[in-house]
C-alpha positions as a printed Julia matrix, in Angstrom:
131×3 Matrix{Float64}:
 102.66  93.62  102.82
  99.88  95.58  101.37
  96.2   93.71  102.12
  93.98  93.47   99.11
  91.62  91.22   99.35
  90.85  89.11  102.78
  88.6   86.39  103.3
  88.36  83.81  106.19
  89.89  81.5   103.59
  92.09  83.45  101.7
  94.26  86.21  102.3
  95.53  88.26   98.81
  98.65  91.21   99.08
 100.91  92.72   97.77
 104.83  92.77   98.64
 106.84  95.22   97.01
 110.16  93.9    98.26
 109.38  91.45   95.27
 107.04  93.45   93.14
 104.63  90.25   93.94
 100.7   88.92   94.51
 101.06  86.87   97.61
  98.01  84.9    98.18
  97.9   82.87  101.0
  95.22  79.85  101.6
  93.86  79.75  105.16
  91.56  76.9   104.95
  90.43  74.43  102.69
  87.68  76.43  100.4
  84.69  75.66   98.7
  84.21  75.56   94.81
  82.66  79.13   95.42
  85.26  79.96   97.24
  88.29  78.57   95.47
  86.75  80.36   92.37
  85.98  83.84   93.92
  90.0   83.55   95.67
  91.61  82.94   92.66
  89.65  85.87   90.61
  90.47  88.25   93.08
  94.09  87.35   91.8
  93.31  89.5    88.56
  92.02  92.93   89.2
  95.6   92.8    92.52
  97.83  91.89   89.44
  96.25  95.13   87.65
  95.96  97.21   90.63
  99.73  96.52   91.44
 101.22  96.34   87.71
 102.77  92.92   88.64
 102.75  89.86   86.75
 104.28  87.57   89.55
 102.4   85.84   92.0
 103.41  83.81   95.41
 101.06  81.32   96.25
 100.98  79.88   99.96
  98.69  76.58   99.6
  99.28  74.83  102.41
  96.04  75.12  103.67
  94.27  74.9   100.64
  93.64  71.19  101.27
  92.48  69.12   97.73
  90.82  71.16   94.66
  88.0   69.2    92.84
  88.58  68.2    89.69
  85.67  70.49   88.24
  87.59  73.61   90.17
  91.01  72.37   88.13
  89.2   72.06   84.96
  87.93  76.11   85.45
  91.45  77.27   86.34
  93.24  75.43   83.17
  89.98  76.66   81.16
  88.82  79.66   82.32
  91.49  81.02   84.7
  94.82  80.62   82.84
  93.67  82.88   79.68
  92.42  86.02   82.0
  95.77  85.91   84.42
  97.75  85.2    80.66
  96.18  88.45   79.61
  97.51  90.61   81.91
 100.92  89.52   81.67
 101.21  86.19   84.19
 104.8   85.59   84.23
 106.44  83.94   87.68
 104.64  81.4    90.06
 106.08  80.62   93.09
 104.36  77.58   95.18
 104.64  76.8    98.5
 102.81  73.61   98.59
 101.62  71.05  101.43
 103.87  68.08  101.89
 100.36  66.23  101.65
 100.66  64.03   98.86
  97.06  64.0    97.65
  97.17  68.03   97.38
 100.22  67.43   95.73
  98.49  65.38   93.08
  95.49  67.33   92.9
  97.93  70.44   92.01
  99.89  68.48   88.71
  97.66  69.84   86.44
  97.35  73.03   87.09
 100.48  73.46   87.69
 101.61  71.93   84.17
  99.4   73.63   82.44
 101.09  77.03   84.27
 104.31  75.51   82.23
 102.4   75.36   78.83
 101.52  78.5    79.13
 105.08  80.06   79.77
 104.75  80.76   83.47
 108.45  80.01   85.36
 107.87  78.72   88.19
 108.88  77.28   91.1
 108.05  74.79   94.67
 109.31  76.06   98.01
 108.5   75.01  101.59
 108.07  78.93  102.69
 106.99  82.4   101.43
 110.72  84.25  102.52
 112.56  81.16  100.07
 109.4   81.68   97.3
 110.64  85.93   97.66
 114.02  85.34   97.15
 113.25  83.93   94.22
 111.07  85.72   92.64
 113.22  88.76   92.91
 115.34  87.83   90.25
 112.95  88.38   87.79
């Protein structure tokens, strides 16, 4: 995997086994940080010509409601712009990160994004390379 962008919270690449961002959470982050992570996904999806993105966020931990709000809002139409086409998830078996992810993730679905849950990034890859 190619490095892009690495924080102590976030680490962004990209894998051209399946032409995909693969962002993976470290630690929980901060609104600041959340916000700043998931921008960085924009100018990699350029950089790379992809429109698929792998998201590890198992560390994420719970998003605030004021951080979901900005992604459906604000986030969604610049990654829609470029061309955001495949999500793959690998998402905590906690139940209240779960919950804090619904939204986001069905507004990913209103928006025409496939995607998909896994428990790991190789299962998330497989996938992914069928599109």
């Amino acid at each position: 995997m190619e490095l892009y962008f690495e924080k102590d919270y976030l680490t962004i690449g990209y894998d051209k086994s399946c032409n995909s961002i693969i962002a993976v959470w470290k630690v929980p982050a901060t609104s600041e940080e959340f916000r700043t992570g998931l921008l960085a996904h924009l100018p990699a999806m350029e950089h790379y010509k992809t429109t698929k993105i792998i998201s590890d966020t198992v560390g994420l931990g719970a998003i605030h409601p004021d951080d979901t709000q900005w992604t459906i809002t604000d986030w969604y139409p610049q990654a829609s712009k470029i061309g955001w086409s495949h999500w793959g998830l690998i998402i905590p078996h906690d139940v209240f990160t779960q919950m804090a992810m619904e939204d986001p993730i069905d507004n990913a679905v209103n928006n025409n994004v496939v995607q998909s849950f896994f428990d790991n990034i190789e299962t998330a890859k497989e996938w992914i390379k069928k599109f």
